[in-house]
N, C-alpha and C positions, 0 to 999 in steps of 0.2 A: 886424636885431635879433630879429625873430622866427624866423629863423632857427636863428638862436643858441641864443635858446631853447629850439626843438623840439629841437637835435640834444643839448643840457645837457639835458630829458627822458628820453630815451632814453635816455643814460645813469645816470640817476637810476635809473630802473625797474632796470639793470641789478645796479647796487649794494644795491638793497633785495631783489631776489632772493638775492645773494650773506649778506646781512644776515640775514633771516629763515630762512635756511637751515639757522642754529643753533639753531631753538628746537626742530628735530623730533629724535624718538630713531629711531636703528637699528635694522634687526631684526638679527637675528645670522645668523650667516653662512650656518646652515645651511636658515634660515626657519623659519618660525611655521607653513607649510602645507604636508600634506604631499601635495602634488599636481605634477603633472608640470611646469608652469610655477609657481614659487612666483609670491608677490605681491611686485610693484614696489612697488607701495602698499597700506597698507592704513590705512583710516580707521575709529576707536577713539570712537563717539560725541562725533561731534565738533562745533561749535557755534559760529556765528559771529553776533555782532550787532555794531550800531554806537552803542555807549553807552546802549542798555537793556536790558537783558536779557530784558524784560519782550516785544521784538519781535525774535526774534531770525531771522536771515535763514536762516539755515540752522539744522537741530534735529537732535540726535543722529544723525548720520548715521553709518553702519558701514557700512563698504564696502570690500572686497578687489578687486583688481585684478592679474591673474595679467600676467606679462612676456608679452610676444608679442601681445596682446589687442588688436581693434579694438573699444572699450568708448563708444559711444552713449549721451547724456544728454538726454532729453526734459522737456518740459514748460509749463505754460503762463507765459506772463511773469511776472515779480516772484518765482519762487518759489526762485531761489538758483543757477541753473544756470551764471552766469557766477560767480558768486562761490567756487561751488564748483572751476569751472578754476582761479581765480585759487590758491585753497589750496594744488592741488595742482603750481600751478607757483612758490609759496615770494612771490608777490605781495601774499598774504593772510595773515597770521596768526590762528591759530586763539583765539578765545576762551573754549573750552572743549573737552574731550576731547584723543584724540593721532592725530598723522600719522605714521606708520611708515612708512621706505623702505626696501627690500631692501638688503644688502650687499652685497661682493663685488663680483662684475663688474657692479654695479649703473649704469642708465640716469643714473640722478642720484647722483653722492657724493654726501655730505655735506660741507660743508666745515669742515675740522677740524685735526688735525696734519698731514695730508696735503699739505694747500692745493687739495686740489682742487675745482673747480666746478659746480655745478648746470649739467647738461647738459641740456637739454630745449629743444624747439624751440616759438615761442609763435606762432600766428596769430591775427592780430586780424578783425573784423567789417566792419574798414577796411583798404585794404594799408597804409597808416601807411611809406609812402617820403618821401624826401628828396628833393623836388622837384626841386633843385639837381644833385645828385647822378645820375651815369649808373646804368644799370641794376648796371654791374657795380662801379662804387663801394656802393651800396647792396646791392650781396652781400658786400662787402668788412667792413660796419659793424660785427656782429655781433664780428667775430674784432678790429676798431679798440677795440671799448668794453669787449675779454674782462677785463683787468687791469692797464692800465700800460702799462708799456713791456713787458710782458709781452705783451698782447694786441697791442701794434703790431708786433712779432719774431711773432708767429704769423700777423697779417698780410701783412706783407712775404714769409713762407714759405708763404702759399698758391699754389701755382700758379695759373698764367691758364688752364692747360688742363682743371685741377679742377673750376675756376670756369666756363667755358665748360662744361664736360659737365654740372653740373647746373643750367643754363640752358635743356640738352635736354634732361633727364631728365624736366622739369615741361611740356615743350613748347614751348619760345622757340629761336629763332637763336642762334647765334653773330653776327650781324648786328644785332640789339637789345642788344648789350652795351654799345654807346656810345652808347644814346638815349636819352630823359631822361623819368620820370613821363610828364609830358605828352605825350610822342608815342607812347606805347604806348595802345593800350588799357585800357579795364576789367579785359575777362580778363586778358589779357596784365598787368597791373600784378597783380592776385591772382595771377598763378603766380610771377611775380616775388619776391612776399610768400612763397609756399610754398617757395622755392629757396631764399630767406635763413633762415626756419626751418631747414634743414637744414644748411645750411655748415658747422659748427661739429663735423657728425656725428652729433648727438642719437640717441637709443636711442627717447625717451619724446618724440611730436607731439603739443599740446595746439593745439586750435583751436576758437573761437567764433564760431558762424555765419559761417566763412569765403567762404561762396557766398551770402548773403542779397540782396547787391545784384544779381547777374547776372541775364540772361536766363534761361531752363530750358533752353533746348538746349543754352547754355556751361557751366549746370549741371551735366547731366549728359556733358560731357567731363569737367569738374575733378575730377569724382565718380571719373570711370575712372581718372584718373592718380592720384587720391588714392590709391584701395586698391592701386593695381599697387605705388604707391611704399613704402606700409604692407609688403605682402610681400614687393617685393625686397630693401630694408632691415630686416626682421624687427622694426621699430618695434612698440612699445607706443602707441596711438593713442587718445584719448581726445575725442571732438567734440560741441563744444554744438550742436543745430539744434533749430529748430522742423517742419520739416520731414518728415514721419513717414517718407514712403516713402524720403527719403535713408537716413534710419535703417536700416531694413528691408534696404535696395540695400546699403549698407555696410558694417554691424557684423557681429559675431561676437555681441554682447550689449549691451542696449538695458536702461537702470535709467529710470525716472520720477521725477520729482521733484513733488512737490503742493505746493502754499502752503497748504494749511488742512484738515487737522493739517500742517504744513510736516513735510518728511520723505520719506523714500523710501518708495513706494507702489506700487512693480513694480520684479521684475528678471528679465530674459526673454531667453531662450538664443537667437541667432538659428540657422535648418538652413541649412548652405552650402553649395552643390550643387557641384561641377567641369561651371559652363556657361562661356559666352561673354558678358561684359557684356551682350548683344542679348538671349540666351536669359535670361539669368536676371533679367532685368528682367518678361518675361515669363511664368516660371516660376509655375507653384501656389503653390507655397510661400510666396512673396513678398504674394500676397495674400491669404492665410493669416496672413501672421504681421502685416500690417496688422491684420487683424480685431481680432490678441489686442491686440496694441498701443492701437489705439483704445478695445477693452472697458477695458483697464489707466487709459486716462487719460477717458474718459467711461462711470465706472458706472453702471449703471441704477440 
């Protein structure tokens, strides 16, 4: 029975993304900015509470987000940084202001005359698999809950060889494809979780404190594969941590989030050097831009 019901969850979440999908407007074709990567997203003072107004979890936020972007969200608990992934992965509906998504060959349609669907890959804080379920059944899910008998003809046309290579691409065997939650690993079930965000092909990776639980040395492997996979797929990357130096190791640009005035209270360019994971862990700059990061979220 409870199974049942996790796997009717699952697909619940997936229909409300589909649902909420309609209330955002489009930018036009040509975008709003005019910069080398326009914005995927761009958020219009936007505002979210839970039936008061009066406490609202998020506060006028305005935020652009260029295509290509490894975009870092800091800050201390309660002040909205999950809430704010949820928005932008169509989880959440806005209570106030607008969510603008790029057109065109955009990361997320809309879904509209077209029929097509919110593409974006979600990582939870949990890998949230199906206990039951093989590793590569639970690669499989995503493409089972896409739309019907629509999404089950798209998964019967995934290959097992697709499937198998982005098994490896996150770090896993071909050998853990038939072994279940329980015999993998922690890490190993987080990369598991980071291969099923991808399946589907996403443009746009949204994840919340996806390494919170690990050790720090498996940390920083997931860390590696995260950004390698960010750039060999040209993804838009947007990740919640509390973690500063992940931040600093990963992004291209880190914004702040405060609970009091609630609101965006930094937004900080990260310098990307051409090191070697090793080197640039090490690099000046890295502890540099901790400095500023820290000044941003503990002012004197």
């Amino acid at each position: 029975m409870a199974a049942a019901c996790q796997e009717v969850a699952t697909g619940c979440m997936v229909t409300k993304m589909q649902r909420l999908n309609s209330q955002y407007r489009v930018l036009p074709p040509e975008g709003v900015l005019m910069t080398e990567n326009p914005a995927i997203y761009a958020l219009r003072e936007a505002v979210v509470h839970f039936g008061d107004p009066q406490r609202p979890v998020l506060q006028r936020i305005s935020l652009e987000i260029p295509r290509g972007q490894f975009l870092t969200v800091v800050g201390p608990s309660g002040c909205g940084k999950s809430t704010l992934l949820r928005v932008l992965a169509g989880l959440q509906s806005l209570s106030g202001g607008q969510l603008e998504r790029s057109s065109g060959e955009s990361a997320m349609p809309t879904r509209g005359a077209s029929g097509a669907e919110l593409r974006a890959g979600f990582v939870f804080q949990q890998p949230a698999l199906l206990p039951w379920r093989t590793a590569m059944q639970n690669l499989r899910l995503p493409l089972e809950l896409g739309s019907g008998a629509a999404g089950e003809g798209q998964a019967a046309e995934a290959g097992e060889e697709r499937l198998l290579g982005l098994l490896e691409q996150v770090g896993l065997s071909r050998a853990d494809a038939g072994k279940r939650p329980g015999q993998l690993s922690g890490g190993m079930q987080m990369r598991l979780s980071l291969a099923r965000a991808l399946v589907r092909d996403p443009q746009v990776l949204l994840l919340d404190e996806p390494f919170a639980v690990v050790d720090d040395f498996l940390r920083m492997k997931l860390q590696d594969s995260l950004r390698a996979l960010h750039d060999a797929r040209g993804l838009t990357t947007i990740l919640v941590t509390h973690n500063l130096q992940e931040a600093a190791y990963l992004s291209d640009r880190v914004v702040v989030l405060q609970p009091s005035p609630r609101g965006l209270s930094a937004d900080l360019s990260v310098r990307r050097s051409r090191l070697s994971p090793a080197e640039r862990r090490r690099a000046p700059e890295q502890f540099e831009f901790l400095q500023q990061l820290s000044a941003a979220l503990f002012p004197s």
